[in-house]
C-alpha positions as CSV (number, residue, x, y, z in Angstrom):
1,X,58.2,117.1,115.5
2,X,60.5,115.8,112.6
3,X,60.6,116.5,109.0
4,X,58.0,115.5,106.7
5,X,59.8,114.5,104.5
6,X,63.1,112.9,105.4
7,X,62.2,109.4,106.9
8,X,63.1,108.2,110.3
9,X,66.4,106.1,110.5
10,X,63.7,103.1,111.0
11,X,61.3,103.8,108.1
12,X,64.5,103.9,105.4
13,X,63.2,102.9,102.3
14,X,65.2,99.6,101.0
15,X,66.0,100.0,97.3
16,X,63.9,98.5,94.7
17,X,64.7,95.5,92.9
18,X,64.8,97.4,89.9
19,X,68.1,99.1,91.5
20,X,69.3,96.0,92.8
21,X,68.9,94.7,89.6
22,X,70.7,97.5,87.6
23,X,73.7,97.2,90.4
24,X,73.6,93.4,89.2
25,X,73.9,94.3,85.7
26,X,76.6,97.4,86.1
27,X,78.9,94.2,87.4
28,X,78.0,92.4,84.5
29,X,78.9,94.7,82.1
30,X,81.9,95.7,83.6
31,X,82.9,91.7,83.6
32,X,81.6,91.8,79.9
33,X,83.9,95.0,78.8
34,X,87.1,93.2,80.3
35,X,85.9,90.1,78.4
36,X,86.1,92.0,75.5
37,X,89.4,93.7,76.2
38,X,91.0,90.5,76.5
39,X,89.7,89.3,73.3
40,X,90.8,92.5,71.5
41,X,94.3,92.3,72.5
42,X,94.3,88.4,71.6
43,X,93.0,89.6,68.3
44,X,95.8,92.6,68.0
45,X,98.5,90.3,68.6
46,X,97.2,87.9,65.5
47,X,97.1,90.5,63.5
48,X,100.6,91.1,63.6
49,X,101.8,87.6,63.8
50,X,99.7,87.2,60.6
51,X,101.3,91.2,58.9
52,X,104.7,89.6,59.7
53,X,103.9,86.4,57.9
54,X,102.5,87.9,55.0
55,X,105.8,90.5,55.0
56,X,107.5,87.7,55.4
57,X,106.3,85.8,52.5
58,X,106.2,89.0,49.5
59,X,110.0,89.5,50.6
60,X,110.7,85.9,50.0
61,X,109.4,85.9,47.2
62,X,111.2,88.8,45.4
């Protein structure tokens, strides 16, 4: 007689598509935060071509 309540190896439950769906989005947002990563170091590296520019410009003009 088995256990009542650990399934058989045939009756495994397959996951719902609510997990299925939050595996889907766990990818997504991973995709999402490197996106965003990307775009934050793009930005950094304005920033200081635009603080050099402006440095740049006041010493010039002393």
């Amino acid at each position: 007689m088995g256990n009542a309540f650990s399934p058989s190896t045939g009756d495994r439950i397959k996951p719902s598509r609510i997990q299925c769906d939050a595996d889907h989005l766990d990818s997504d947002l991973d995709t999402d935060v490197i996106s965003l990563l990307e775009e934050n170091a793009r930005l950094r590296a304005l920033v200081t071509q635009l603080s050099d520019l402006v440095l740049r410009h006041v010493v010039d003009q002393k």
